[in-house]
SELO-352377 format. One record per residue: residue in three letters; x, y negated, z of N, C-alpha, C in turn. Coordinates in nm, 4 decimals, decimal comma. Each point is the difference from the previous one (the first is absolute). Layout:
# SELO-352377
[r ALA; [X; Y; Z]; [X; Y; Z]; [X; Y; Z]]
...
This chain:
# SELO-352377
[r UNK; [1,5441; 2,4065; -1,6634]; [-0,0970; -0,0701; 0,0820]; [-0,1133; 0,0967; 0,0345]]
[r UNK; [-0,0356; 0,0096; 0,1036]; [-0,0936; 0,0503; 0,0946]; [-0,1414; -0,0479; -0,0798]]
[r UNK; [-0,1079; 0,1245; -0,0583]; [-0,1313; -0,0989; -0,0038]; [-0,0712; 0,1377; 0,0571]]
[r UNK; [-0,1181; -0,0849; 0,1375]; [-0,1202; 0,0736; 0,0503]; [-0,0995; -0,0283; 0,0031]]
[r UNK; [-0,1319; 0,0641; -0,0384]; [-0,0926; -0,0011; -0,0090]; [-0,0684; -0,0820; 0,1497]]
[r UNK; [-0,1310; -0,0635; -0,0302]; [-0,0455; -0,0430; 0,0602]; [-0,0408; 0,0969; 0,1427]]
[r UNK; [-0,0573; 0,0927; -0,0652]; [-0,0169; 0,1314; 0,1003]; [0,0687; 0,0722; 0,0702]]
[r UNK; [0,1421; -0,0047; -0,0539]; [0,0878; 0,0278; 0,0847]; [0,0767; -0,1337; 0,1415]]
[r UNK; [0,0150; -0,0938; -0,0608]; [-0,0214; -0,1244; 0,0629]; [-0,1060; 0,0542; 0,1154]]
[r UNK; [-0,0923; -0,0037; -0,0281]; [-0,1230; -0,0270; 0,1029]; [0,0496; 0,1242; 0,0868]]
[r UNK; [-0,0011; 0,1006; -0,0498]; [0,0305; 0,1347; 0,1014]; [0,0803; 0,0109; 0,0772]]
[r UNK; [0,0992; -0,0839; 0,0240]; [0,1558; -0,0048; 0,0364]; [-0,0531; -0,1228; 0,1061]]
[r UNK; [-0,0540; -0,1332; -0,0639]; [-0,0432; -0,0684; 0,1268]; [-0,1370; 0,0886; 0,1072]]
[r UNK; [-0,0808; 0,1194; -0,0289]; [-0,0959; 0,0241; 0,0823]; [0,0384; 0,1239; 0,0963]]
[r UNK; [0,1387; 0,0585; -0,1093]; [0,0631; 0,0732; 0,0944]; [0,1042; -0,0264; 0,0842]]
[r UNK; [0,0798; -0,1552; -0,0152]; [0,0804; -0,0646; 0,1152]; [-0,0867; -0,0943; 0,0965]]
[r UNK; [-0,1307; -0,0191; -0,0316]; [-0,0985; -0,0467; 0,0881]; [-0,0336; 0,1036; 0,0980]]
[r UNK; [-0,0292; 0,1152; -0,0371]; [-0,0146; 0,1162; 0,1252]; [0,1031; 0,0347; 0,0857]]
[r UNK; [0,1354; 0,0147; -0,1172]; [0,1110; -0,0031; 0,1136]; [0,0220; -0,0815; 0,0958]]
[r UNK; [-0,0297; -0,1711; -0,0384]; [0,0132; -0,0299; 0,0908]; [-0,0727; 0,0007; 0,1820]]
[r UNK; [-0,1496; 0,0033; -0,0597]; [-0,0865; 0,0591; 0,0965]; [0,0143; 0,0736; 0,0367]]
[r UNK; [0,0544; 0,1738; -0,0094]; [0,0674; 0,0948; 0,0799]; [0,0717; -0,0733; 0,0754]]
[r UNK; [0,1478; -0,0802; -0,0563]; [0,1065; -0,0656; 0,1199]; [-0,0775; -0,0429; 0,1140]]
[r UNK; [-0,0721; -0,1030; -0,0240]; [-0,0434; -0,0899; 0,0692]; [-0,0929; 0,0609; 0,1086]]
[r UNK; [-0,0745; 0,1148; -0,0149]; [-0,0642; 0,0731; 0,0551]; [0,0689; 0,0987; 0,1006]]
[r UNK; [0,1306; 0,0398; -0,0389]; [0,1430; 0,0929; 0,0396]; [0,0739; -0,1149; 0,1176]]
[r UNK; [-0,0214; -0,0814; -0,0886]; [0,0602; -0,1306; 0,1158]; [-0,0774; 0,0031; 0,1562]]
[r UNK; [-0,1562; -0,0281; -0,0293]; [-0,0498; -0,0310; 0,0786]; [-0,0099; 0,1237; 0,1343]]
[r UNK; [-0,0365; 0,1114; -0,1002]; [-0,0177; 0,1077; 0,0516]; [0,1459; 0,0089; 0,1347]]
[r UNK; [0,1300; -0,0041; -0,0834]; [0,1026; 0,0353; 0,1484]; [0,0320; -0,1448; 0,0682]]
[r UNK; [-0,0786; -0,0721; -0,0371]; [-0,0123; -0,1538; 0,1131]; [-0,0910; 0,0709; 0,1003]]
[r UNK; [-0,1154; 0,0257; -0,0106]; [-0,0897; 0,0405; 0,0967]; [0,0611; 0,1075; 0,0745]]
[r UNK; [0,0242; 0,1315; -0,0743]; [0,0911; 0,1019; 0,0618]; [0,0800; -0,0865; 0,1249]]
[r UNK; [0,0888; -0,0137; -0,0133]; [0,1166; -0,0965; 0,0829]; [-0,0718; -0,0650; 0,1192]]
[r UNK; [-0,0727; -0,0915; -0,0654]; [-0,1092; -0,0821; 0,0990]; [-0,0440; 0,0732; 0,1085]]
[r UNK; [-0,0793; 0,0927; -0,0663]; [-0,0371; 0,1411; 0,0857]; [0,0562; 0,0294; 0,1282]]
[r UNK; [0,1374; 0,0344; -0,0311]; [0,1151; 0,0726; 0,0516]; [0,0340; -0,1131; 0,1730]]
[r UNK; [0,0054; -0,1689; -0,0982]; [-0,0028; -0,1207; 0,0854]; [-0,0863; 0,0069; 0,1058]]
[r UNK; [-0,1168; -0,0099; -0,0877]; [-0,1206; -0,0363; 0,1201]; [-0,0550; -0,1055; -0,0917]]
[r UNK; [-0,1384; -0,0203; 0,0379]; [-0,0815; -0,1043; -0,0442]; [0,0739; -0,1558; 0,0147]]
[r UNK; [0,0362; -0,0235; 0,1308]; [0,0740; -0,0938; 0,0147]; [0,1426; -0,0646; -0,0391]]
[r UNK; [0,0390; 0,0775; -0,0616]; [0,1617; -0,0170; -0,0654]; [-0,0219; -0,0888; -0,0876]]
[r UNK; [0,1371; -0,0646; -0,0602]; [0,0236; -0,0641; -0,1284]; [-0,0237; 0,0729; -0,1176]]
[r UNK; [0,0614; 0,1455; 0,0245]; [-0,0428; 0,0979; -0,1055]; [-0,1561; 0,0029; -0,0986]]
[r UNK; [-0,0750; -0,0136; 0,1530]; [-0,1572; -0,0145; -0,0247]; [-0,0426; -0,0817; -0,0647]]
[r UNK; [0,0598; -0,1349; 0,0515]; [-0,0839; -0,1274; -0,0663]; [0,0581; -0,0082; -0,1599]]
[r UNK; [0,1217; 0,0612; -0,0086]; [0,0809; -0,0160; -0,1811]; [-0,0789; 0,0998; -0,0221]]
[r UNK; [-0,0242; 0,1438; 0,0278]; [-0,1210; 0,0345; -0,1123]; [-0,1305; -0,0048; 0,0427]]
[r UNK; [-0,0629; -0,0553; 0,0515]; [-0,1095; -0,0432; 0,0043]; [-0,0506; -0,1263; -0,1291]]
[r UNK; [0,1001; -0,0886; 0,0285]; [0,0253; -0,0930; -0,1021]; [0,0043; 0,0408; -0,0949]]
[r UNK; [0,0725; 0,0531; -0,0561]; [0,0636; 0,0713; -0,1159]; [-0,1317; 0,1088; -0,0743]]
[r UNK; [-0,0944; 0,0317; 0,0947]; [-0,0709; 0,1181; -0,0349]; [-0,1094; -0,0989; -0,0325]]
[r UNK; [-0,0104; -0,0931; 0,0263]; [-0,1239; -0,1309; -0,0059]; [0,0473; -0,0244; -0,1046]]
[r UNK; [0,0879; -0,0720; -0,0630]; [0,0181; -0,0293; -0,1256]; [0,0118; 0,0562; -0,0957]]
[r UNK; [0,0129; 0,1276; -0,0304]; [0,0395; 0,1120; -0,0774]; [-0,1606; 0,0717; -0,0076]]
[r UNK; [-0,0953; -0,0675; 0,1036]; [-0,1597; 0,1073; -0,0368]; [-0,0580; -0,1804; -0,0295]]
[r UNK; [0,0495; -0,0410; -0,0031]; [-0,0705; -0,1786; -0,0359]; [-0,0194; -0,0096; -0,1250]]
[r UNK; [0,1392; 0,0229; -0,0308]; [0,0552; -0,0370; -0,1707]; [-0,0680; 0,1658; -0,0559]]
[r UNK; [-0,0363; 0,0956; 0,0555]; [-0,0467; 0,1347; -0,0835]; [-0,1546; -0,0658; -0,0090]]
[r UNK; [-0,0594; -0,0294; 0,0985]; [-0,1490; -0,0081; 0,0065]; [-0,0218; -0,1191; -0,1499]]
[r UNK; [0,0836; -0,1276; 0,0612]; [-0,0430; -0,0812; -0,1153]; [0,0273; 0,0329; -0,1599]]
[r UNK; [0,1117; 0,0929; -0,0123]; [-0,0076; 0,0717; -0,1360]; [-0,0975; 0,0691; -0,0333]]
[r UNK; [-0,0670; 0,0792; 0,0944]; [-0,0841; 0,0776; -0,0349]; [-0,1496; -0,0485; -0,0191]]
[r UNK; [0,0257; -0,1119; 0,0244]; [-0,1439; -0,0866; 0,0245]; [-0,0112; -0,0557; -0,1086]]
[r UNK; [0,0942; -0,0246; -0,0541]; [0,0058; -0,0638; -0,1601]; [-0,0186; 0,0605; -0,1478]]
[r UNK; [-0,0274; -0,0728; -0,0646]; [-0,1253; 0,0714; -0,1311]; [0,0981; 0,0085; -0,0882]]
[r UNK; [0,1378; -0,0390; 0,0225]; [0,1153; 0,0775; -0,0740]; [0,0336; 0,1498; 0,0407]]
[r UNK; [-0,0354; 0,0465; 0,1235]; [0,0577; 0,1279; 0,0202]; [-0,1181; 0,0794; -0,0907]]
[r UNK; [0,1090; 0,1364; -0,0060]; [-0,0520; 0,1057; -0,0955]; [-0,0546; 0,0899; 0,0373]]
[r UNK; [-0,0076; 0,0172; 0,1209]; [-0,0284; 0,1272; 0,1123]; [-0,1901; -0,0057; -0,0221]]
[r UNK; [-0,0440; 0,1368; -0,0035]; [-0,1409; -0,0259; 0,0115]; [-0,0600; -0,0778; 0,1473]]
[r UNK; [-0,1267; -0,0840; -0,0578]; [-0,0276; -0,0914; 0,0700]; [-0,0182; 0,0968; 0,1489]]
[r UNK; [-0,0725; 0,1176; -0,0254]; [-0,0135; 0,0674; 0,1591]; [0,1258; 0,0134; 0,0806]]
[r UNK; [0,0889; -0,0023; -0,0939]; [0,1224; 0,0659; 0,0536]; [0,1124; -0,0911; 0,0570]]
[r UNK; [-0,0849; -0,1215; -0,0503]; [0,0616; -0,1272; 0,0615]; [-0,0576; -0,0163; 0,1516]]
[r UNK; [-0,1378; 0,0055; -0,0239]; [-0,0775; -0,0306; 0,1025]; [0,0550; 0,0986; 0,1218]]
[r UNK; [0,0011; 0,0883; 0,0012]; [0,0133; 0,1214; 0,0783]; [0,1947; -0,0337; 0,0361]]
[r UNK; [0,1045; -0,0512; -0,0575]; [0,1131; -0,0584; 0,0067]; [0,0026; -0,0912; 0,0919]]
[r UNK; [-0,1506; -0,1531; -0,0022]; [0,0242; -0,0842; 0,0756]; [-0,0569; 0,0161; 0,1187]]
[r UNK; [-0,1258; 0,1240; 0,0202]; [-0,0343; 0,0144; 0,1388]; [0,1187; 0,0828; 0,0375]]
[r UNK; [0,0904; 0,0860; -0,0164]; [0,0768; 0,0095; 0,1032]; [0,1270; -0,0530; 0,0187]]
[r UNK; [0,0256; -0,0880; -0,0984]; [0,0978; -0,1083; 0,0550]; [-0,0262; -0,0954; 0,0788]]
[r UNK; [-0,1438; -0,0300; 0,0011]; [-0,0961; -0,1080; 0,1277]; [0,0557; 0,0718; 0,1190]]
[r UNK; [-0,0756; 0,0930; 0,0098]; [0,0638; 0,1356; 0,1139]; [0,1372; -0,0263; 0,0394]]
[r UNK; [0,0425; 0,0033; -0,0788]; [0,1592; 0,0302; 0,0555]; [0,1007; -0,1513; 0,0740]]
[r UNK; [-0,0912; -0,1069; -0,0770]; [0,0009; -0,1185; 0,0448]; [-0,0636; -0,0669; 0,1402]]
[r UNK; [-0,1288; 0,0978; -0,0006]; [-0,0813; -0,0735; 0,1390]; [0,1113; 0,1206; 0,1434]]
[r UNK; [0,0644; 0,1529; -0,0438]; [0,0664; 0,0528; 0,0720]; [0,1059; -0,0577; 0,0473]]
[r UNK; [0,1135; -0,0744; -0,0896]; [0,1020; -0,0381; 0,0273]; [-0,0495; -0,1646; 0,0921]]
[r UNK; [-0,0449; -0,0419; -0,0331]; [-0,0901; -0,1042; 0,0755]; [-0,0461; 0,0609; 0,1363]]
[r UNK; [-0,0380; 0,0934; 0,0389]; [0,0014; 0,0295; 0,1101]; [0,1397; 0,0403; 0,1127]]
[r UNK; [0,0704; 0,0524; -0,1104]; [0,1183; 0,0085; 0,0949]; [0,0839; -0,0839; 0,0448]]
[r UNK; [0,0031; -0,1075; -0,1236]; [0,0342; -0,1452; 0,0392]; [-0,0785; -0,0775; 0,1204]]
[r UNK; [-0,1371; 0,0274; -0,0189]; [-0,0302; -0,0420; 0,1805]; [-0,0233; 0,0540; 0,0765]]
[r UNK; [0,0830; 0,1376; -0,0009]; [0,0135; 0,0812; 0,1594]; [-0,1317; 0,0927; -0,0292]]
[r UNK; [-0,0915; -0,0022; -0,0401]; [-0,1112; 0,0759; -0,0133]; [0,0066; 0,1584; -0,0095]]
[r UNK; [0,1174; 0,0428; -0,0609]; [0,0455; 0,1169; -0,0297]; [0,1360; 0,0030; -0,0033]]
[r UNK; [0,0599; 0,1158; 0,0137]; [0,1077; -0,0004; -0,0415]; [0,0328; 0,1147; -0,1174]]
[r UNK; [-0,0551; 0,0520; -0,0315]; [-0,0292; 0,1209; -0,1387]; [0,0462; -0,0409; -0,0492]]
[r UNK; [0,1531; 0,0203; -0,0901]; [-0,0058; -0,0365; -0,1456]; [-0,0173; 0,1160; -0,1279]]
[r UNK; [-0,0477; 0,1034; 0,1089]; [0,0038; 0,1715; -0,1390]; [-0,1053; 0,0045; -0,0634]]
[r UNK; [-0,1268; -0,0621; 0,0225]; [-0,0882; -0,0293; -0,1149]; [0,0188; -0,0706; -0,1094]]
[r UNK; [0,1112; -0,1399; 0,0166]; [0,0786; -0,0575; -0,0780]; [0,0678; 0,0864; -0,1026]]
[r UNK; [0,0982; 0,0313; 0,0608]; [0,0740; 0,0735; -0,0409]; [-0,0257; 0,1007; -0,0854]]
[r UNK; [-0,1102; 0,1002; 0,0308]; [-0,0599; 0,0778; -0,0605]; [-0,0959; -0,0306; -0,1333]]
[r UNK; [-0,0400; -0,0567; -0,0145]; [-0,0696; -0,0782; -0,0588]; [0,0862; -0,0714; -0,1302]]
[r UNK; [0,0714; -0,0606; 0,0423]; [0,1090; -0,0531; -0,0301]; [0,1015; 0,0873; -0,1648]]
[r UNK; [0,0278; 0,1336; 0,1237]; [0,0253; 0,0669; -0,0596]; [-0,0764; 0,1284; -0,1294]]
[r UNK; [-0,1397; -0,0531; 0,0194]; [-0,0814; 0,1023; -0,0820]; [-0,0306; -0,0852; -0,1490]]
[r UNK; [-0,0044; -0,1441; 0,0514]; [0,0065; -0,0988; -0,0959]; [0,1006; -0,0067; -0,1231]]
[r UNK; [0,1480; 0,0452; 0,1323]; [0,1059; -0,0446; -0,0978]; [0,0343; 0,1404; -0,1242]]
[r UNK; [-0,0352; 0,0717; 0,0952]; [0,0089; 0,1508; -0,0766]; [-0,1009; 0,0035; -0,1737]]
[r UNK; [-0,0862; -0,0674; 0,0519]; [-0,1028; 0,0139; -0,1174]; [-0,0229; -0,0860; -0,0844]]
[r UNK; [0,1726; -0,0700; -0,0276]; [0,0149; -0,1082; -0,1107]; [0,0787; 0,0811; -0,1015]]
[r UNK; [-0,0437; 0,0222; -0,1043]; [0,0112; 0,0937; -0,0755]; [0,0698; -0,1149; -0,1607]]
Protein backbone atom coordinates (compact mmCIF):
# COMPACT_ATOMS: atom_id res chain seq x y z
CA UNK A 1 0.00 0.00 0.00
CA UNK A 2 0.97 3.38 -1.17
CA UNK A 3 1.41 5.98 1.94
CA UNK A 4 2.09 9.97 1.08
CA UNK A 5 2.76 12.60 2.94
CA UNK A 6 0.59 15.43 3.20
CA UNK A 7 3.20 17.59 1.40
CA UNK A 8 3.63 15.58 -1.18
CA UNK A 9 -0.19 15.34 -1.71
CA UNK A 10 -0.32 19.08 -1.76
CA UNK A 11 2.66 19.40 -4.31
CA UNK A 12 1.31 17.09 -6.87
CA UNK A 13 -2.18 18.92 -6.60
CA UNK A 14 -0.24 22.64 -7.04
CA UNK A 15 1.81 21.18 -9.61
CA UNK A 16 -1.24 19.56 -11.73
CA UNK A 17 -3.02 22.90 -10.98
CA UNK A 18 -0.31 24.79 -13.09
CA UNK A 19 -0.33 22.19 -15.61
CA UNK A 20 -3.46 22.61 -16.06
CA UNK A 21 -3.30 26.42 -16.52
CA UNK A 22 -0.43 26.07 -19.04
CA UNK A 23 -3.13 23.71 -21.17
CA UNK A 24 -5.72 25.95 -20.86
CA UNK A 25 -3.64 28.91 -21.65
CA UNK A 26 -1.94 26.65 -24.83
CA UNK A 27 -5.55 26.07 -25.65
CA UNK A 28 -6.51 29.48 -25.79
CA UNK A 29 -3.44 30.77 -27.15
CA UNK A 30 -3.88 28.49 -30.77
CA UNK A 31 -7.80 29.37 -30.62
CA UNK A 32 -6.85 32.97 -31.08
CA UNK A 33 -3.89 32.06 -33.43
CA UNK A 34 -6.51 30.34 -35.87
CA UNK A 35 -9.07 33.07 -35.21
CA UNK A 36 -6.41 35.37 -36.34
CA UNK A 37 -5.74 33.54 -39.47
CA UNK A 38 -10.07 33.63 -39.83
CA UNK A 39 -10.65 37.08 -39.26
CA UNK A 40 -12.39 38.78 -36.45
CA UNK A 41 -15.58 37.71 -37.90
CA UNK A 42 -15.34 33.92 -38.21
CA UNK A 43 -16.70 31.17 -36.00
CA UNK A 44 -13.10 30.53 -35.24
CA UNK A 45 -13.19 34.03 -33.50
CA UNK A 46 -16.20 33.90 -31.55
CA UNK A 47 -14.99 29.97 -30.06
CA UNK A 48 -11.88 31.65 -28.86
CA UNK A 49 -12.97 34.67 -27.89
CA UNK A 50 -15.36 32.75 -25.72
CA UNK A 51 -13.10 30.38 -24.68
CA UNK A 52 -10.40 33.13 -23.83
CA UNK A 53 -13.30 34.89 -21.62
CA UNK A 54 -13.74 32.01 -19.60
CA UNK A 55 -10.36 30.74 -19.08
CA UNK A 56 -9.21 34.74 -17.84
CA UNK A 57 -12.78 34.72 -15.76
CA UNK A 58 -12.17 31.59 -13.86
CA UNK A 59 -8.05 32.85 -13.55
CA UNK A 60 -9.08 36.38 -12.26
CA UNK A 61 -11.63 34.92 -9.75
CA UNK A 62 -8.93 32.46 -8.41
CA UNK A 63 -6.70 34.95 -8.05
CA UNK A 64 -8.97 37.20 -6.28
CA UNK A 65 -9.46 34.72 -3.65
CA UNK A 66 -7.79 34.59 -0.14
CA UNK A 67 -7.16 30.90 -0.85
CA UNK A 68 -4.63 31.61 -3.57
CA UNK A 69 -0.97 31.50 -2.59
CA UNK A 70 0.54 33.82 -5.04
CA UNK A 71 1.82 37.11 -3.38
CA UNK A 72 -0.93 39.51 -2.92
CA UNK A 73 1.00 42.05 -5.53
CA UNK A 74 1.41 39.39 -7.74
CA UNK A 75 -2.09 38.64 -7.78
CA UNK A 76 -2.98 42.09 -8.21
CA UNK A 77 -0.67 42.75 -11.08
CA UNK A 78 -2.25 38.97 -12.58
CA UNK A 79 -5.79 40.55 -12.41
CA UNK A 80 -4.99 43.93 -14.06
CA UNK A 81 -3.83 42.21 -17.00
CA UNK A 82 -6.29 39.69 -17.32
CA UNK A 83 -8.96 42.80 -17.06
CA UNK A 84 -6.83 43.88 -20.12
CA UNK A 85 -7.02 41.02 -21.94
CA UNK A 86 -10.74 40.78 -21.27
CA UNK A 87 -11.79 44.48 -22.10
CA UNK A 88 -9.32 43.51 -25.63
CA UNK A 89 -11.10 40.49 -26.60
CA UNK A 90 -14.35 42.46 -25.92
CA UNK A 91 -13.37 44.74 -28.38
CA UNK A 92 -12.89 42.46 -31.09
CA UNK A 93 -16.07 40.90 -30.40
CA UNK A 94 -17.61 44.33 -31.26
CA UNK A 95 -15.74 45.08 -34.32
CA UNK A 96 -13.70 47.74 -32.47
CA UNK A 97 -10.48 46.07 -33.38
CA UNK A 98 -9.45 43.39 -34.95
CA UNK A 99 -5.83 42.70 -33.15
CA UNK A 100 -5.67 39.58 -31.59
CA UNK A 101 -1.44 39.70 -31.10
CA UNK A 102 -1.62 41.64 -27.99
CA UNK A 103 -3.81 38.76 -26.85
CA UNK A 104 -1.89 36.44 -27.89
CA UNK A 105 1.23 37.84 -26.77
CA UNK A 106 0.38 38.47 -23.59
CA UNK A 107 -1.21 35.41 -23.41
CA UNK A 108 1.73 33.84 -24.15
CA UNK A 109 4.17 35.65 -21.61
CA UNK A 110 1.62 34.65 -18.95
CA UNK A 111 1.60 31.14 -19.95
CA UNK A 112 5.37 30.88 -20.14
CA UNK A 113 5.77 32.19 -16.61
CA UNK A 114 3.79 29.43 -14.83
CA UNK A 115 6.46 27.84 -13.30
Amino acid sequence: MYQFSYADIQTDSVADAKDRERQLLSRSIDMLAAAAAAGSRSMEAVEALHFTNRVWTNLIEDLGSSDNALPKELRANLISIGLWLLREAEDIRQGRTDDFEGIIEVSQIIRDGIQ
